[in-house]
C-alpha positions in Angstrom: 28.2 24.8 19.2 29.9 21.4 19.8 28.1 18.8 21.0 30.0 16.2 23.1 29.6 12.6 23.1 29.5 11.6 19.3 28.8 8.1 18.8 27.6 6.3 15.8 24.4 4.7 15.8 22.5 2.5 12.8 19.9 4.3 11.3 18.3 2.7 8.2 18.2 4.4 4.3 14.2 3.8 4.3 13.9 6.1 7.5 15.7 9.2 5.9 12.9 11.6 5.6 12.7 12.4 9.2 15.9 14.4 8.9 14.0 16.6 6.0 13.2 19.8 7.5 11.3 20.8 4.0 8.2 17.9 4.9 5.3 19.1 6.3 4.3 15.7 7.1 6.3 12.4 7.7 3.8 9.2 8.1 5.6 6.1 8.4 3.1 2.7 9.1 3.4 -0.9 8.9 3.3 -4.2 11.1 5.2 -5.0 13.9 9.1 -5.6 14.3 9.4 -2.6 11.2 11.5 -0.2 13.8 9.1 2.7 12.9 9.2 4.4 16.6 12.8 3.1 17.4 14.0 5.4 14.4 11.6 8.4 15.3 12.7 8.5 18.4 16.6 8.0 17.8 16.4 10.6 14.4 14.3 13.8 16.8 16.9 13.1 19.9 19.5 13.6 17.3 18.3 16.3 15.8 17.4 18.3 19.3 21.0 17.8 19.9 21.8 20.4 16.9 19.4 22.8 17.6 16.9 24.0 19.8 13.5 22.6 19.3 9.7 22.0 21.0 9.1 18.7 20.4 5.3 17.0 21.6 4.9 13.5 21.7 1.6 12.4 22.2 -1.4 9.9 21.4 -4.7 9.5 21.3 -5.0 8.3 25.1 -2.4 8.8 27.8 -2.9 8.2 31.2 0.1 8.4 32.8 3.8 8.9 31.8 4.6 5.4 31.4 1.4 5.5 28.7 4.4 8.0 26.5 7.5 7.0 24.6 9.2 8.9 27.3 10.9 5.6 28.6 11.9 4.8 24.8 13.8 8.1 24.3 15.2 7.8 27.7 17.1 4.6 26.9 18.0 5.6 23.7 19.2 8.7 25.4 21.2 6.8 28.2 22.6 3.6 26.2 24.0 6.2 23.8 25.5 8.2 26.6 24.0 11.2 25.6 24.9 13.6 28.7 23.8 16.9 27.5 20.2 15.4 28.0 18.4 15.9 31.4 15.9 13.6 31.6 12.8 14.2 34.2 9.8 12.3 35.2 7.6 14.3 32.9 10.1 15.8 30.7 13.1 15.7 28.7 15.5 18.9 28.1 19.0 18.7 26.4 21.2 21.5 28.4 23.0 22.6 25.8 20.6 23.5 22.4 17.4 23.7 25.0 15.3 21.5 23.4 12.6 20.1 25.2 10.6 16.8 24.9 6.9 17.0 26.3 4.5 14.8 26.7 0.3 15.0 25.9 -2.9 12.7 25.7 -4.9 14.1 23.0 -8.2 12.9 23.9 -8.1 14.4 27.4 -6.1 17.5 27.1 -7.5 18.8 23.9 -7.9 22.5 25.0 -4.4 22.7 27.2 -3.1 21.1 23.6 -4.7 24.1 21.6 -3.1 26.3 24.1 0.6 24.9 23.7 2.6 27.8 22.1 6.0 26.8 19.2 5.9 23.5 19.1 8.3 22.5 16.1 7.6 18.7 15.8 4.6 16.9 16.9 4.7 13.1 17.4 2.2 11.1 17.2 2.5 7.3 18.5 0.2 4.6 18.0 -1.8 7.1 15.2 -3.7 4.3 14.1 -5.9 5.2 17.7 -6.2 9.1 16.8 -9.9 10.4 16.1 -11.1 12.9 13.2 -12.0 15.2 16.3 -8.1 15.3 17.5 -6.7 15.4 14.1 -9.1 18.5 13.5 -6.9 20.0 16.9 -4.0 18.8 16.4 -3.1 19.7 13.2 -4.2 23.3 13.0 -2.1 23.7 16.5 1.1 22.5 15.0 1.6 26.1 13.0 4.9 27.3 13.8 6.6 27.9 10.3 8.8 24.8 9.2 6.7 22.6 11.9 6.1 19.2 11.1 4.0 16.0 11.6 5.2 12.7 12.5 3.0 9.8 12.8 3.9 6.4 13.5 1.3 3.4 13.5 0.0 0.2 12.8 -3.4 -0.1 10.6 -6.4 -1.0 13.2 -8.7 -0.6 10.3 -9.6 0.0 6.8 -10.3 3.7 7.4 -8.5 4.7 10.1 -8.5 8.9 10.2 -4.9 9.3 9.6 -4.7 6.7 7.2 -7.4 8.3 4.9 -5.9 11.8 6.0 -2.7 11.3 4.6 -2.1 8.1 2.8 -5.5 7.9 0.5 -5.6 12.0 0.2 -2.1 12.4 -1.6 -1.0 15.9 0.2 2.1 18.3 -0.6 5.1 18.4 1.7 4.4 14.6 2.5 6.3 11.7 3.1 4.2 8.2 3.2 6.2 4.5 3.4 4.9 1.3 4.7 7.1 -0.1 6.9 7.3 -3.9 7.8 9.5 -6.1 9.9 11.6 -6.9 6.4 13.1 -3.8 6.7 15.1 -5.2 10.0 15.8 -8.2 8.3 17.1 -7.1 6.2 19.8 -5.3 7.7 20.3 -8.3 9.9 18.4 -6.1 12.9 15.5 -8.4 13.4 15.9 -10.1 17.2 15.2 -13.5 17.1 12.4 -13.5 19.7 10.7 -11.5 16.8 11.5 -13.2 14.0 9.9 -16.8 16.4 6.5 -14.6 17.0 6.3 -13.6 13.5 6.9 -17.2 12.4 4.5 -19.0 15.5 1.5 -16.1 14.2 2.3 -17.4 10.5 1.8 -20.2 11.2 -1.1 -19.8 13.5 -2.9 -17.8 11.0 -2.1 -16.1 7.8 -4.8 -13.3 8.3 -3.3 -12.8 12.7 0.2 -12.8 10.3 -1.1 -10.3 7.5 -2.8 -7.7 10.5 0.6 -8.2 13.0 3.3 -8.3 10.4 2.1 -7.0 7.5 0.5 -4.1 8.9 -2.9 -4.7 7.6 -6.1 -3.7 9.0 -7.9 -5.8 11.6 -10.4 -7.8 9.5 -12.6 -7.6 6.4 -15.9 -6.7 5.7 -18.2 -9.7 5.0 -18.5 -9.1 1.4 -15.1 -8.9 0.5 -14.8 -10.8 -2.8 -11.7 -12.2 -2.2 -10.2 -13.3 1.7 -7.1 -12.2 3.1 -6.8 -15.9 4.1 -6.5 -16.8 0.1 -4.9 -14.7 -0.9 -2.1 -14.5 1.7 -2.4 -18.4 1.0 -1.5 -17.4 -2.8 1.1 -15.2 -1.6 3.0 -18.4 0.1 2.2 -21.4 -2.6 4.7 -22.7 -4.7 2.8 -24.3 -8.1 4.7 -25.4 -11.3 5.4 -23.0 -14.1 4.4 -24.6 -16.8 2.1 -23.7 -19.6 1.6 -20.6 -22.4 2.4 -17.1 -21.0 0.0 -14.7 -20.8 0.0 -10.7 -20.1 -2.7 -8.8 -18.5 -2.5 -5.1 -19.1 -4.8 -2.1 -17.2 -3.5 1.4 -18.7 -3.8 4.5 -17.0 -6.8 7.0 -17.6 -5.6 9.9 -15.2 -3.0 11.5 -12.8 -2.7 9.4 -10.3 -3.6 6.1 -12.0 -1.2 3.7 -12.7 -0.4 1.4 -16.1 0.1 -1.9 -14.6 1.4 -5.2 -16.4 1.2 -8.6 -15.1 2.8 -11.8 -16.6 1.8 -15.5 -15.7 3.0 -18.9 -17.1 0.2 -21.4 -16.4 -1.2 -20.2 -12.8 2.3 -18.9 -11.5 2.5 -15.0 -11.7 5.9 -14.3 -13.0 6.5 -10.7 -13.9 5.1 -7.3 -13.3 5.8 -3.9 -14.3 4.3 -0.3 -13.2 4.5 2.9 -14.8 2.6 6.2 -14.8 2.4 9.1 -16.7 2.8 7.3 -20.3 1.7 8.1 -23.6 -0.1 5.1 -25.6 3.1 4.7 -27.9 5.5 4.6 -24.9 3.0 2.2 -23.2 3.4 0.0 -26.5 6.8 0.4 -26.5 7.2 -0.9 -23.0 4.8 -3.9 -23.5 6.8 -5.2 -26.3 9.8 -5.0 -23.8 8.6 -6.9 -21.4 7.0 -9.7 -23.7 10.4 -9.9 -24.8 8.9 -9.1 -28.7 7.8 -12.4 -28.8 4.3 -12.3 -31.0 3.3 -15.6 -29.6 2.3 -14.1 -26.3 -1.3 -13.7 -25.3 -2.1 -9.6 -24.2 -5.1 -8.9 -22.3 -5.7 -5.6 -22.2 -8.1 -3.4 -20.8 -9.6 -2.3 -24.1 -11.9 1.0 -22.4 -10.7 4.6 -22.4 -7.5 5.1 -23.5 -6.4 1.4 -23.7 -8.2 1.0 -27.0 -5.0 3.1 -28.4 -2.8 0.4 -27.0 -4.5 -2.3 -28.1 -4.8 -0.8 -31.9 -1.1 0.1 -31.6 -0.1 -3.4 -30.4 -2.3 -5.0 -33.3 -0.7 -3.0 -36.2 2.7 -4.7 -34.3 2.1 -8.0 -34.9 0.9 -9.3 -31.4 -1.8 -11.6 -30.0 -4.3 -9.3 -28.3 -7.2 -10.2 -26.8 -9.6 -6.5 -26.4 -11.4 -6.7 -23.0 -14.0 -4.2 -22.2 -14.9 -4.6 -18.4 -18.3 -2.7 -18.7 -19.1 -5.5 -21.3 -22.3 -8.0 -21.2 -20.5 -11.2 -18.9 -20.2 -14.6 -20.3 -22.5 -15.9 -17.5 -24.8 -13.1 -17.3 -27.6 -15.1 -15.5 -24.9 -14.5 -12.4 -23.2 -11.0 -13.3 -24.5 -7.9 -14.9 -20.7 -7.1 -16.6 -17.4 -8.2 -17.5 -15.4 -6.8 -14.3 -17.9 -8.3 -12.0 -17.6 -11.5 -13.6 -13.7 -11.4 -13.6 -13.6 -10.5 -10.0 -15.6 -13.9 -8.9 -13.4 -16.1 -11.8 -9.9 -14.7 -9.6 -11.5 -15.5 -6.4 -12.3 -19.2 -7.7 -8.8 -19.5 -8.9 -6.7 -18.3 -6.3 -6.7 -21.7 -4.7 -4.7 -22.5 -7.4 -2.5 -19.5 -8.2 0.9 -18.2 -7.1 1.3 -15.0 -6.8 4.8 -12.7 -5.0 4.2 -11.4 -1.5 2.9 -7.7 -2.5 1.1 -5.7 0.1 -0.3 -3.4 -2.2 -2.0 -6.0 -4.5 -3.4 -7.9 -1.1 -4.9 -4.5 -0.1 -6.4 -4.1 -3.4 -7.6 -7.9 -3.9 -8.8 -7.8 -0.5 -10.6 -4.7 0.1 -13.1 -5.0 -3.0 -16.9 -5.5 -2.4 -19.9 -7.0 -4.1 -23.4 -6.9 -3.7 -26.4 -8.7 -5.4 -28.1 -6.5 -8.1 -32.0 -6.0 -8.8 -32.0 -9.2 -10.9 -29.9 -11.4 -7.8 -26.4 -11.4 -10.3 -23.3 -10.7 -8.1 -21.5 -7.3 -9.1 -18.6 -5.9 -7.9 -18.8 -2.2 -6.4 -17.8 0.6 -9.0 -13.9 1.9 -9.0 -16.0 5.2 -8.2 -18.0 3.7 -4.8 -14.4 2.0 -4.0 -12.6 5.2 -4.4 -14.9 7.0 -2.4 -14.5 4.4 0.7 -10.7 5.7 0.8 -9.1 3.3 -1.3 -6.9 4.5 -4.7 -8.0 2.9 -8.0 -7.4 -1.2 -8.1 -4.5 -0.7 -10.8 -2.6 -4.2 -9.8 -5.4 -6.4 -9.2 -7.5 -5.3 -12.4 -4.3 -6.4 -14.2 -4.1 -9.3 -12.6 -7.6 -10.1 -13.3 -6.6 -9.7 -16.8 -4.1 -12.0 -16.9 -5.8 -14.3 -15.6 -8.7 -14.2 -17.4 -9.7 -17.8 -19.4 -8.9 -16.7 -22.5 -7.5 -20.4 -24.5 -4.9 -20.1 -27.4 -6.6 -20.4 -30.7 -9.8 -18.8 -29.2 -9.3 -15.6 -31.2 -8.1 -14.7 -35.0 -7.2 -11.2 -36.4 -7.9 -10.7 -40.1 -4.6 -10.9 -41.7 -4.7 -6.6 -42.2 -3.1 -5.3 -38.5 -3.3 -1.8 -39.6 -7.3 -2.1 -39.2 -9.1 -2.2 -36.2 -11.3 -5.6 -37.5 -10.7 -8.3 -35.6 -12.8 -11.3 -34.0 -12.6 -11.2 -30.3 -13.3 -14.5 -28.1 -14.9 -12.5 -25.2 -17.4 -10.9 -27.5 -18.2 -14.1 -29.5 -18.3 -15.6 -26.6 -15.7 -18.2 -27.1 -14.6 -17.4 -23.6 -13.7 -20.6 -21.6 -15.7 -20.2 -18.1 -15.2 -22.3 -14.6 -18.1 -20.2 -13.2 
């Protein structure tokens, strides 16, 4: 069937999935300005212009119409020209394919929801709102084969249902991105008036900017070891890049674990590389890439599990590495019962200092990480288990910037002159390790 009134519209590369009829699920989430519902809306009239499809947009709460995006696909609908829609007060048909747009509060209409018969594409705006008791409705409702999910929203707090649902609970069929205001900039589609709010809340407040733009959740618990506020501060700082490079390394243990490198010269960050699913060797191999085979580089690397079998592999190669066990006795351990805790506290002094790129992902791991005092009143960091379980996948990036960071002075360690043994002297055990605690 031809459908009249072809125009061409901008539609940006990072929003493609919604066109995939194979997803089950198609989350997109992020801070303001990002475009998120602007696309959703423009990609599902689009596609009920090919075919004939039941679309339901709802939210959590919606007490009236003008509570829907019903006004937002009616202008798309009418700047575009699109004629062979018929657009009502309550809903929105296209006269040629029959597709209908209809529009439901969650919260209040839970049972008529249940009732609702073929729906092909469920929407869900402002998801950041929905409760575990809609989700548990919603979802099972949406069953028509080849249906899908779409949920659009802006993080109101660390463990928002949908957010754990779908983003910390990897699941098949799925499509997940973070979407922030860059994404319009980008592609020179940011309006001005945005681009002067996002700069006045910047400036305002780097914690208002991080929740607003950046699409982080609302605020942190009190015994966050490191603040958004620092960090995002770190994030913006310009220091000098002077002094010896050093290389923190945290390798994978499992699936969905990631091996993480961080360079830094002096207290500027200045490279970083992710990869998953490597073998010990290939990890080598990689690290001596990206230290550019130069043997006077200091390599921190996370010497439990299976990163013993890097840091015996890059010994019997020549390089400078330093073994760090995090479950080891602290240098200060009058104030922390381990190594990790007392690495945590030593980035958290420094980041005054530090300079490190604009990364969402590392600010949601340095940010989200808790301590509490232990039996003998030392500070220690919550277990990667008790952090995993809160929602939250395992702190790859910031445990390897920990690493790297760690005060570990040139000349503070010596290998015995035979690499293809596993002797060597190790400042952190012989507690050579310089400390600002």
């Amino acid at each position: 069937m031809a459908v009249p009134n072809q125009v061409r519209i901008k539609f940006l590369e990072e929003y493609r999935a919604l066109f995939d009829e194979t997803l089950r699920n198609i989350v997109f989430y992020g801070g303001r300005g990002s475009g998120k519902s602007q696309h959703v809306a423009i990609a599902l009239i689009l596609r009920g212009r090919q075919k004939k499809l039941r679309i339901l947009c709802t939210r959590e709460l919606q007490n009236s119409i003008a509570d829907s995006v019903h006004k937002l696909l009616s202008d798309i609908i009418n700047n575009n020209g699109f004629t062979d829609y018929q657009i009502t007060e309550n809903v929105i048909r296209n006269t040629l394919t029959g597709t209908e747009f209809i529009f439901k509060g969650l919260r209040h209409n839970s049972m008529e929801i249940k009732s609702t018969e073929g729906i092909d594409i469920a929407w869900v705006e402002e998801a950041q709102s929905i409760s575990e008791a809609s989700l548990k409705i919603l979802v099972p409702t949406i069953r028509k084969p080849g249906s899908q999910l779409i949920y659009t929203f802006n993080r109101m707090n660390e463990l928002d249902p949908v957010y754990v649902r779908y983003i910390r609970t990897p699941r098949k069929r799925t499509h997940v991105a973070k979407v922030n205001y860059d994404v319009l900039d980008r592609a020179g589609l940011l309006p001005p008036e945005l681009r002067e709010e996002m700069e006045a809340d910047k400036a305002t407040s780097l914690d208002l900017y991080a929740h607003v733009w950046l699409g982080e959740p609302m605020s942190q618990a009190d015994n966050a070891i490191i603040g958004r506020e620092g960090a995002m501060q770190a994030m913006e700082r310009e220091v000098e890049d002077d002094g010896a490079i050093e290389v923190g390394v945290d390798v994978a243990r499992m699936g969905s674990d990631r091996t993480v490198f961080m360079m830094r010269r002096g207290h500027k960050k200045i490279g970083e590389q992710i990869f998953s699913k490597l073998r010990t060797d290939e990890v080598s191999d990689q690290l001596e890439k990206f230290v550019g085979f130069d043997k006077s580089v200091i390599i921190k690397i996370d010497d439990t599990g299976v990163g013993g079998g890097v840091t015996d592999q890059m010994l019997r190669r020549g390089y400078r590495v330093v073994p760090i066990n995090f479950n080891d006795k602290a240098n200060d351990p009058d104030k922390y019962p381990n190594m990790i805790s007392e690495g945590w506290f030593y980035l958290a002094d420094l980041m005054d200092q530090m300079q490190i790129s604009l990364d969402e992902d590392l600010l949601m791991e340095l940010t989200t990480r808790q301590w509490k005092m232990d039996s003998k009143g030392r500070r220690a960091v919550e277990s990667k288990v008790d952090y995993k379980k809160r929602g939250f996948r395992s702190p790859d990036k910031a445990d390897a910037l920990i690493l790297c960071y760690y005060n570990v002075m040139p000349g503070d360690f010596d290998y015995k002159s035979d690499k293809s043994s596993d002797s060597y002297d190790s400042p952190i055990t012989s507690g050579l390790l310089s400390s600002r605690f």
